[in-house]
N, C-alpha and C positions, 0 to 999 in steps of 0.2 A: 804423666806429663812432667813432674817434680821428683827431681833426686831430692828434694830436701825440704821437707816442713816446716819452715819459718813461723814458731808459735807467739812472737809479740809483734810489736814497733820497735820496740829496742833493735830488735834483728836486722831489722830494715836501714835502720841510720845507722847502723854499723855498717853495713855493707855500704853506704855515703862516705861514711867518714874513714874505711881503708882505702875504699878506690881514688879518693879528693883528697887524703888528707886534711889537717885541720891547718886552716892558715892563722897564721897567730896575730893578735892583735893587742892593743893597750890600756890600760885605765884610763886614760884620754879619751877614748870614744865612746866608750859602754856610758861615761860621766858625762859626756856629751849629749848622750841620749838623754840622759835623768835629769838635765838643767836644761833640757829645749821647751820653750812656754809651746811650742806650735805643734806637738805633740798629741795627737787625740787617738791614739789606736788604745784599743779595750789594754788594762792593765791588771797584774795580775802579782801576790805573793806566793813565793814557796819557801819555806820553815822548815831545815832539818834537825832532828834529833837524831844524832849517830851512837844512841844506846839503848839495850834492852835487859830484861832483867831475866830475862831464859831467849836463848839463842834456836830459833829452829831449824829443825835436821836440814831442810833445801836450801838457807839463807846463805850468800855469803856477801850478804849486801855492806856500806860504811855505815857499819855501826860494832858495837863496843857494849859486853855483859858488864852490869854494875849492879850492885847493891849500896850505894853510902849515896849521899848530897850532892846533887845537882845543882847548888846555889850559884858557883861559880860563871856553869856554865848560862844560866838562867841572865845572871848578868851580863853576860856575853851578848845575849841574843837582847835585851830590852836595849843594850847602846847600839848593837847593829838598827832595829828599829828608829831610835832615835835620828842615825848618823845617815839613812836612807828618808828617812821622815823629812828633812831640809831641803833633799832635790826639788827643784822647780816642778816636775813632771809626778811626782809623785802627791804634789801638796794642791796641785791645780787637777790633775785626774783621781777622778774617785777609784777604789778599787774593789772590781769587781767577783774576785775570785781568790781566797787566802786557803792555802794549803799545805796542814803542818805532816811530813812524812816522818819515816825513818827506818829505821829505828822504830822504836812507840814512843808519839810524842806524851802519852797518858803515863809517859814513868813519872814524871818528876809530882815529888811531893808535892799537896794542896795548897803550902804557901808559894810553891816558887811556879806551878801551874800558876796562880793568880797575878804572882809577878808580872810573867812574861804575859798574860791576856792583856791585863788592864796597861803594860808599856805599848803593846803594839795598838790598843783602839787609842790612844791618848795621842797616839803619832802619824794614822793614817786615816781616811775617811772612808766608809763605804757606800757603794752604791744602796740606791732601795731594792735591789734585786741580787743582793750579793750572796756567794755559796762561801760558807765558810766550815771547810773540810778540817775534821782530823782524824790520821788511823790511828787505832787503838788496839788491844787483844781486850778480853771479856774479863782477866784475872784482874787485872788495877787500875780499872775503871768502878771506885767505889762511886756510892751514890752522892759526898759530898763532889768528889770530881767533876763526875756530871751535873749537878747545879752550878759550880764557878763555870762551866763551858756554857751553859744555856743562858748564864748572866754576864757571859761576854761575845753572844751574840754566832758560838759556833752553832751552824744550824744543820750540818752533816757530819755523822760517823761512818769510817769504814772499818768495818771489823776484819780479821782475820781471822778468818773459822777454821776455812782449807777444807774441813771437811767434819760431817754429824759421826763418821762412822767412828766408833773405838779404836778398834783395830789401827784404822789409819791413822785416828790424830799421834797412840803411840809411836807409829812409825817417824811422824813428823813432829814429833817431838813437842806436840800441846797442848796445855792445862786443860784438867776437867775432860767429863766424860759427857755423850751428846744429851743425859736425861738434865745433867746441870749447866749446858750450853742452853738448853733451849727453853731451859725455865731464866736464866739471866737476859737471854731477847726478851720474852716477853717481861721482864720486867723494866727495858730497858724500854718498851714500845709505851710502857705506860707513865716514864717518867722520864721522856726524853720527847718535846714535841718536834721536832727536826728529824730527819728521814737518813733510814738505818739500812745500810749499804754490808753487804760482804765478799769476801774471796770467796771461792774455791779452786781448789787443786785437784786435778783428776787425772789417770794415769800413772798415779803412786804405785809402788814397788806392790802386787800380787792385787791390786782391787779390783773389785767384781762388780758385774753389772748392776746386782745389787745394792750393791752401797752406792754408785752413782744416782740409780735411782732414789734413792732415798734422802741422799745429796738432796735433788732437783723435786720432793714430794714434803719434806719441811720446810725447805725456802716459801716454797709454793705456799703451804699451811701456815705458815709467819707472817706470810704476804708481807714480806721483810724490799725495800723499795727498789735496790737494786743489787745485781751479783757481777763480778769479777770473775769470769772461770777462764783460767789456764791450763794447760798440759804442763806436767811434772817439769819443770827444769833443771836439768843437774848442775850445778854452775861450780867448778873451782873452787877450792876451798871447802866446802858445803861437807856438812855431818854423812850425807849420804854419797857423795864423791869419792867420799874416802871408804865410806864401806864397801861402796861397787868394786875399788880397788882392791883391795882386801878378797871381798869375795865375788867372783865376775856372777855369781849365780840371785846376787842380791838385788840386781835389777837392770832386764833387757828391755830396752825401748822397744815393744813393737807398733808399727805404724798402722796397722790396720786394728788393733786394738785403741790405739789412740783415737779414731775415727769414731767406731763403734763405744764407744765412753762420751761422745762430744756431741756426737748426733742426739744421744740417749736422751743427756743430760737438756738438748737444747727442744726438741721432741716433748717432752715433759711439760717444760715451763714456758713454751710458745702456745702450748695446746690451754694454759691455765692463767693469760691475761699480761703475759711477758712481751716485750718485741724486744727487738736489736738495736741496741744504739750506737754496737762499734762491735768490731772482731770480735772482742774477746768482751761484751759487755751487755748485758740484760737490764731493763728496766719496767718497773709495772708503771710508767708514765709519770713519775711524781720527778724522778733523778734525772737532771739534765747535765750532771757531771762536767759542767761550767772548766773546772778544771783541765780535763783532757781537752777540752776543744779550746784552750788557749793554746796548748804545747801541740797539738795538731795544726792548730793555725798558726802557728810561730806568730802568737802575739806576743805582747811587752810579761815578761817572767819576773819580778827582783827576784832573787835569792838570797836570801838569810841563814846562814851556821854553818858550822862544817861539813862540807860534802853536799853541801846544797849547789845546786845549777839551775841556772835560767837564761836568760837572751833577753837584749835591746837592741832594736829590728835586727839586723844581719849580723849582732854580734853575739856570741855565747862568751856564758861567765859559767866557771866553777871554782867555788871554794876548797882548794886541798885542804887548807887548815885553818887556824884564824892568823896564820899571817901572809901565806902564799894563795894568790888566787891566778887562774889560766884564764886567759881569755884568746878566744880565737873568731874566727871574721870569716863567715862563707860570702863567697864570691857568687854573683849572680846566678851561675848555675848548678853550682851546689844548691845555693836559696832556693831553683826553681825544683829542683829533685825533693827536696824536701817539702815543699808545700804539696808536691804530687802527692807524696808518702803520704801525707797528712790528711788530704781529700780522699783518698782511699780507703780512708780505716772506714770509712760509715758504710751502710747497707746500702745507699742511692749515693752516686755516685754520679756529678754535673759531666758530663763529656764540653760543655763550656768553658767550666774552670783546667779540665785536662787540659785543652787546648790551647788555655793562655799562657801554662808555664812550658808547655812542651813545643809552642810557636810553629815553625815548619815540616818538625819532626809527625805532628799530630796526625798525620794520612797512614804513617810505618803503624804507629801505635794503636790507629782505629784498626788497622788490619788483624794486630796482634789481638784484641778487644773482640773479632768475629772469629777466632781461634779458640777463644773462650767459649766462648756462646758455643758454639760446635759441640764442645766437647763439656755443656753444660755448665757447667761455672759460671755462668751469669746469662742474664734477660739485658741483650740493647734493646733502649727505645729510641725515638726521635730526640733528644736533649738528654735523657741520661741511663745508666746501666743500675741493675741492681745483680747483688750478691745470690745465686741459689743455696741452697742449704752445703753442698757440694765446694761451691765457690767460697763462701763462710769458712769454711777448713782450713781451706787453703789460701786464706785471703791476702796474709801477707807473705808468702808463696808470689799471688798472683802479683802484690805489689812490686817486691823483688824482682820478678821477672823484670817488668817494665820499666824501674829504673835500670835494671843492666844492660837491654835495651840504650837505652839512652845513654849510657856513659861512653858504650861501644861502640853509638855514632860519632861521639865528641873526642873519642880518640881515634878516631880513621886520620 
């Protein structure tokens, strides 16, 4: 039914944002948003770190290999706090959701790690219910690390595993082997009381059903709180883009092997106390990953550091560097294609909320929605659809679909 497997969200707003365009907008308004007292939609931090200190073979995300002091940059990010800290909007709404990426935000040294925690609680308030994320790898996160995070109130890790098998993590280019990966969880389970989240990657160049399983049978045995699993992404730039290049024998995408790795994988850890929280996301019920479901709901984002992005209501911010920032302004119906995208990532899915951003169009689109169902990829009920394991695959696929739908009508 699909020429093309769409394996994130990212895929999805791209497909948004070629066919619309980004409309540009100014520092006037995104500041407009951040000094409005009348402001109450859920508000949220994102904190880049654009360095790491080993590069892995898939990456070719903003970030930067470094070994020396981060001090500078450290001071960067506590005056960005400070300078965000004085908005009206951010000093009167609490925040509910702070999320440091990168990069790994766990490179920087102990003192300047402390820096930057103790500028940003000093500048911003949180809710009583706040998630405060940071990803990490397992090599430099010592154990005084993790005491300056638990004493500044981070109360989620997401690791970057990728994956337990040997084999693979050499191919992806990651520290340590799975007997010392998974003696540092559990050390990590007993001196970290906040809830320990990971990646995996599956569909790496030659991996076997085997190691998926095995992937999806120590997660399980960690009972580690929630996983991340994607399909390999070759992305430009990437360690492994350029060996493909090199050598075309070094790694073919097959699609129906991609399937039978994702099934396996999900098969497993459904059967062993997991459910679905989003396409590409598992949890044993603890991880509510607060964070995706701001950037799904296009709630209020700041953004702090280089290469960081985020949004105030209808406008998006990204930081190219510390002096140049883009900002761009979706027009209502970009807005409303987006909040589609967003409602879509979960397993239940309202035909309510379809409805309200898809307005007249919503009869084409419930037709397109019993095409589905036909062809198994989801269960309508009365008020709303769920995902089959089939439709999961191809979930944003199915999104895809439905936004091109929609743009198709908007350009008749």
């Amino acid at each position: 039914m699909f020429n093309i497997r769409y394996k994130s969200h990212h895929d999805v707003l791209n497909i948004i944002n070629s066919s619309l365009g980004r409309g540009l907008s100014t520092n006037f308004t995104f500041e407009k948003v951040l000094n409005d007292k009348n402001n109450f939609r859920e508000l949220g931090i994102y904190v880049h770190t654009p360095y790491c200190d080993k590069i892995c073979s898939f990456c070719n995300m903003n970030r930067k290999q470094v070994d020396s002091s981060l001090d500078s940059y450290a001071d960067y990010l506590c005056r960005e706090f400070e300078k965000y800290g004085k908005k009206f909007y951010p000093k009167e709404k609490h925040i509910s959701t702070i999320f440091f990426g990168g990069g790994t935000p766990t490179i920087y040294k102990e003192k300047e790690l402390e820096k930057i925690l103790k500028a940003l609680r000093e500048n911003f308030i949180l809710t009583k219910d706040y998630e405060f994320t940071f990803e990490t790898t397992l090599h430099n996160l010592t154990p005084k690390k993790i005491e300056i995070l638990q004493n500044y109130g981070v109360n989620r890790l997401s690791i970057g595993i990728q994956t337990f098998s040997n084999r693979g993590r050499k191919i992806l280019n990651r520290t340590y082997e799975k007997d010392e990966i998974i003696k540092r969880l559990k050390f990590l389970r007993e001196n970290f009381s906040g809830l320990i989240c990971i990646d995996i990657i599956y569909n790496y160049p030659n991996e076997t059903l085997e190691e998926i399983e095995e992937d999806a049978k120590i997660l399980c045995e960690l009972n580690l709180d929630s996983c991340s699993f994607y399909s390999l992404m070759v992305q430009e730039g990437s360690k492994i883009s350029k060996l493909r290049k090199d050598n075309s024998n070094f790694y073919t995408y097959n699609l129906e092997k991609d399937k039978i790795l994702h099934d396996k994988f999900l098969e497993i850890t459904l059967k062993n106390g997991y459910y679905l929280l989003e396409h590409t996301k598992i949890t044993n019920g603890k991880d509510k990953y607060k964070y995706i479901k701001n950037v799904n709901n296009l709630d209020n984002l700041i953004p702090i550091g280089v290469g960081a992005g985020g949004r105030m209501e209808n406008v998006e911010c990204f930081h190219l560097n510390k002096l140049i920032t883009f900002y761009g302004k979706d027009n209502i119906f970009k807005y409303s294609l987006k909040k589609i995208a967003g409602i879509m990532q979960y397993p239940q899915v309202s035909l309510k909320e379809i409805e309200e951003y898809s307005k007249e169009n919503f009869n084409i689109i419930f037709e397109r929605l019993k095409e589905f169902q036909n062809k198994n990829l989801i269960i309508l009920e009365k008020e709303y659809f769920t995902y089959t394991l089939d439709g999961i695959f191809w979930g944003n696929s199915i999104i895809a679909d439905i936004i091109n739908i929609l743009i198709k009508i908007k350009n008749k």
